[in-house]
N, C-alpha and C positions, 0 to 999 in steps of 0.2 A: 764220318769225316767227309769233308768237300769231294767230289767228284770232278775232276777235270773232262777236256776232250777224250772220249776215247778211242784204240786203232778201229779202222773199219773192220769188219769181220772177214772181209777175204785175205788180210794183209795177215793173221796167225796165224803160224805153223802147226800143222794138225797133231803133232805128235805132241805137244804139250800138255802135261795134265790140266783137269779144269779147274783147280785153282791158279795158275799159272793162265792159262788163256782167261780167266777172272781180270786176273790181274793185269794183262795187257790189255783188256777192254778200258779198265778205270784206270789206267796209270799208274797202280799202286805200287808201293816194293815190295818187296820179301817182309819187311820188317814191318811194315804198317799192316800186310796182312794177317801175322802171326800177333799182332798187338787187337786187331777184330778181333782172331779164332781166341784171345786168352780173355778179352772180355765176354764174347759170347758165354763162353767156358763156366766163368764166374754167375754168370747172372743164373743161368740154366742150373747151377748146384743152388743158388738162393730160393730159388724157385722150387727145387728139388726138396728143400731142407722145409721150407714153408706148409709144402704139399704134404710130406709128411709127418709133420710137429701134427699132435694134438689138441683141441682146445687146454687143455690141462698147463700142457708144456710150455703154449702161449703164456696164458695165465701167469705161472710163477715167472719166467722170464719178464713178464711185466714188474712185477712184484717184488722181485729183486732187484731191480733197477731202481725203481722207488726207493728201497730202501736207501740203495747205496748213497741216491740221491740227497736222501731227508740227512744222513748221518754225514754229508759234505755240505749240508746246509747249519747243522748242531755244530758242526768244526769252526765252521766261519763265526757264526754268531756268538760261540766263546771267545776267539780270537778278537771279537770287535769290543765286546766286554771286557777283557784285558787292557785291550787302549786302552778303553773307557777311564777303568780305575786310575792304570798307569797315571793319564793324561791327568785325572783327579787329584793323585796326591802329587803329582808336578805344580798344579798351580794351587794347592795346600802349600806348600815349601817357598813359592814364588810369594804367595799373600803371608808367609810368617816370614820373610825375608825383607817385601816393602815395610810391615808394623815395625820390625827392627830397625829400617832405615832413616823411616821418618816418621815413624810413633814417639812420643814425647815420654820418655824415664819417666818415671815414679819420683815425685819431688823436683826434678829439673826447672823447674821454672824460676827460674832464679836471675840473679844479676853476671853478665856473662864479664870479664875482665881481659883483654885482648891488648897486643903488642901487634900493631900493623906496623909492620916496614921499618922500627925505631918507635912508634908513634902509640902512646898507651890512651885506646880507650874503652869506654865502659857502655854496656847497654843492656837492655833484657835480654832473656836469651827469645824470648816471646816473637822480640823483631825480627830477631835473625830467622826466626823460623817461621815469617809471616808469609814467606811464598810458599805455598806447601807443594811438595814434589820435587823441589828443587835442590841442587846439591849444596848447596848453603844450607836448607833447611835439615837435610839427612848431616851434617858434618855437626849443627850445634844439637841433635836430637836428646844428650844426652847417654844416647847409646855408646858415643863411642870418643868420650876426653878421656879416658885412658891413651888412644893411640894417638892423638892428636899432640903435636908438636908444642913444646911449651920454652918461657924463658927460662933463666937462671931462679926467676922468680914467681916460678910456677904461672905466670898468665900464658893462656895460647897465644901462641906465634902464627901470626900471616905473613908470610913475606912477598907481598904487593905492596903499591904504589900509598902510600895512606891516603894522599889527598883525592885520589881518587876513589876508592873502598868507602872512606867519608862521606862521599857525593851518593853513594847508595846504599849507605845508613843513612841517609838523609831523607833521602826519598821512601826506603822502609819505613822509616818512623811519619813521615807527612801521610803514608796510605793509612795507617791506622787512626787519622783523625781526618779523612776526605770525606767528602758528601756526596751526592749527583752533582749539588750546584757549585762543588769546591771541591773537584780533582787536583788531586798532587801534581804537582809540573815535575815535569822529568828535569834531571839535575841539566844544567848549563855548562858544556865540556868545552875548553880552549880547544880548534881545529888541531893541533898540533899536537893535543893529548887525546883527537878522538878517538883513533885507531886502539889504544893500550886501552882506551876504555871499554872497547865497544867488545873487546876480546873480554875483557874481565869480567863482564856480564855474561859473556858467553860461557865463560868457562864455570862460575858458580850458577850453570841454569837460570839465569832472571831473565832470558828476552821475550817469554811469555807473558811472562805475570807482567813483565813494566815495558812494555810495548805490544801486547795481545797477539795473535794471528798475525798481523802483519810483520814482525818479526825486526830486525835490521833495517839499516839503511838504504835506499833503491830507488828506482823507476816508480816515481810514488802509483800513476794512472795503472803501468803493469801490477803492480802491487793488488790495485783494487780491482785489475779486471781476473788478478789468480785469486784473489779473495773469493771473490762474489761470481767467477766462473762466466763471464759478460766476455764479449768482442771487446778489447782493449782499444778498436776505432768506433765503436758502438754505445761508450758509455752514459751519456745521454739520454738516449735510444732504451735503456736501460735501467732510464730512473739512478744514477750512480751521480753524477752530475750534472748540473747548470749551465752553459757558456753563454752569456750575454754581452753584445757589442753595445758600443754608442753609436755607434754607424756602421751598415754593412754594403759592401760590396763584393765583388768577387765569386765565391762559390757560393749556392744556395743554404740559406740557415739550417736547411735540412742535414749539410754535410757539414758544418762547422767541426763537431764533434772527429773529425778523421783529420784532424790538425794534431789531436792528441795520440795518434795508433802509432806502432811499433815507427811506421817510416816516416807519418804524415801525409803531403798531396805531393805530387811530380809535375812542377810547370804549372801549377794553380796553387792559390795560398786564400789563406783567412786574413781578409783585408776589410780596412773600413772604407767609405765613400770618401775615393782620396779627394781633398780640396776643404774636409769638415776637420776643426780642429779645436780643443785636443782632441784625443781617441783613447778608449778605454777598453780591454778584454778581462773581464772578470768571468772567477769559473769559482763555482760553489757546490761544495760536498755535500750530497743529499743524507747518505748513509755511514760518512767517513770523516772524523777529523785528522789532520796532516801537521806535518811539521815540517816545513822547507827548507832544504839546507843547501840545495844548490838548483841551478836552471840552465837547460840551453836550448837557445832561439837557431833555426837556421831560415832565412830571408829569401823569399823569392828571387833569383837570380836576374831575371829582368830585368825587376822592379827593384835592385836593393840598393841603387846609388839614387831614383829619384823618387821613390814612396818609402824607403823605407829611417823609422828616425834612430839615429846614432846615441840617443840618449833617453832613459825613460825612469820611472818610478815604480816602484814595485811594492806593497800592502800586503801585507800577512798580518792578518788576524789588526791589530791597530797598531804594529812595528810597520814601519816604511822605511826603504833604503834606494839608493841615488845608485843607477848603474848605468852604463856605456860599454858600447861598442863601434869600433869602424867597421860599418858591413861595406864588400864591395862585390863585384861580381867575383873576383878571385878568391874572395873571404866572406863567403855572405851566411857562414856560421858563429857562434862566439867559443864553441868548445862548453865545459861548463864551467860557466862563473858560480862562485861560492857566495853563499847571502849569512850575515851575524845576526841572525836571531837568537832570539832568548827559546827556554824550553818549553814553548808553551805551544799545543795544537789547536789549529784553528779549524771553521769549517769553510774559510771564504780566504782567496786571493786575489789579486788585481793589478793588473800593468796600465799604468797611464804614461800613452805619447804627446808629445809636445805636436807633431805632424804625422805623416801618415805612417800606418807600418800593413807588412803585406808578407806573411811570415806560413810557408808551408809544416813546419814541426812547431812543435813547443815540449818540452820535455821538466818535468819536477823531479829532482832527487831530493830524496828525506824519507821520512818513517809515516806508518801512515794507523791509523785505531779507529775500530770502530764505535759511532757513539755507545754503544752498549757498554764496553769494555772502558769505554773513557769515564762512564759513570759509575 
């Protein structure tokens, strides 16, 4: 233990024994002394016991350690081979469980007869079951029209929307005869039925099979930089997209691309050579095609009453639609405006202005596929 200052030697009283005048040398207590004398104590019997063990005595002492050791080693490694199996017939039971879910009955393939919502119609059951994994596909397996809900007159019962159920037998039955060069278009949903649709998709597992990895509707750029694992102001940089102006001004081409990131620029914008007109911002998917279903511009504040233009044209895929905004300094966002396209993914969009624009965000909401997945 540490050793402090200790008293001088004239300053102890002589009648003190010499562990006690020790002790007032080093500062120690009572108890830290008697905690030395029961270590010393200890060590001097080890020593004691060492001295006189035999080579013999050593020996086996070795030797039964070992043993004990190897037979706490036997313990473990049956205990890890019990997981083992355990875990073994667990996912035995998990894989006779999926075959049951969505393995195809013996004879099942047949013509399936359905009641949606009031609405009788008819298909294979082949269709239904063409998204494999999916709970549509495990509901018509076969396995299990015993428990499945039926009419008065024996067809199964769905009680969802028909005309919408319809929109995705529609689109089951188009992938069964799609190519690379003639992808099924995703069905065409009135805004006002998107929501019930978007759920009923979700609910019978199809946002894989008929939208891929990119899943739902969203921040299409966020979408492809959680895709692809890229800086979402990066994607360019990235090979993930294109942005080409008709005119540039403003921030360097190098930084174009950070108009599209979570915030955009602060007090600098993606602007063309104001005074050149019209102006064009086209942005083309390298590795993704999109489907745009809505956009918001927000305008450099500055600039947004004299470069920027109140009305512009927007290109998806070879649909174009006419949109406006009043930007001002006090509004120099549009919120999101909604755009009526058809279900078809493009790989190229494009805003044409009349005059200038100088716009620090740009934002796509819609769905987004990768060419692979599209083909």
């Amino acid at each position: 233990m540490p050793i402090s200052a200790s008293a001088p030697q004239d300053q102890i009283p002589p009648d003190l024994t010499e562990n006690q005048q020790w002790a007032q040398l080093t500062n120690c207590s009572d108890a830290d002394m008697q905690n030395c004398s029961d270590a010393d104590m200890q060590g001097q019997s080890s020593n004691r016991l060492l001295e006189e063990s035999t080579y013999e005595d050593l020996a086996a002492a070795v030797v039964q350690r070992l043993d004990r050791d190897r037979k706490l080693i036997e313990q473990q490694r049956a205990a890890v081979k019990s997981a083992e199996q355990r875990l073994e017939t667990k996912q035995r039971k998990l894989e006779d469980l999926k075959s049951r879910l969505f393995g195809l009955a013996e004879g099942a393939d047949d013509i399936v007869d359905l009641n949606v919502g009031g609405q009788l119609i008819s298909t294979q059951r082949s269709v239904l079951r063409s998204a494999e994994g999916s709970l549509l596909s495990g509901m018509f397996s076969g396995n299990f029209d015993n428990g499945l809900k039926r009419d008065k007159d024996g067809r199964i019962f769905l009680d969802v929307d028909p005309s919408l159920f319809g929109k995705i037998l529609s689109h089951l039955r188009l992938r069964g005869i799609a190519s690379p060069d003639f992808p099924a278009p995703l069905p065409h949903v009135p805004e006002e039925l998107q929501l019930e649709y978007d759920l009923l998709v979700k609910y019978f597992g199809l946002e894989s099979f008929m939208y891929g990895d990119g899943g739902g509707s969203g921040n299409i750029f966020q979408k492809i930089a959680e895709l692809t694992g890229a800086d979402q102001s990066k994607l360019q940089t990235h090979e993930m997209i294109r942005i080409i102006l008709s005119s540039t001004g403003g921030v360097p081409i190098s930084n174009h691309e950070e108009v599209l990131g979570s915030y955009g620029f602060n007090e600098r914008s993606l602007e063309n050579s104001y005074g050149a007109h019209p102006n064009t911002i086209t942005i083309s998917f390298w590795k993704h095609r999109v489907h745009v279903e809505g956009m918001e511009l927000r305008a450099k504040i500055a600039d947004a009453m004299a470069h920027m233009s109140n009305t512009w044209t927007f290109r998806h895929g070879s649909e174009i639609v006419n949109m406006q905004h009043a930007f001002t300094r006090t509004n120099p966002c549009t919120g999101r405006l909604d755009v009526p396209f058809g279900p078809a993914f493009v790989e190229e969009v494009q805003w044409s202005f009349p005059k200038d624009f100088c716009l620090e965000h740009i934002v796509l909401y819609g769905r987004v596929m990768s060419k692979d997945e599209a083909r």
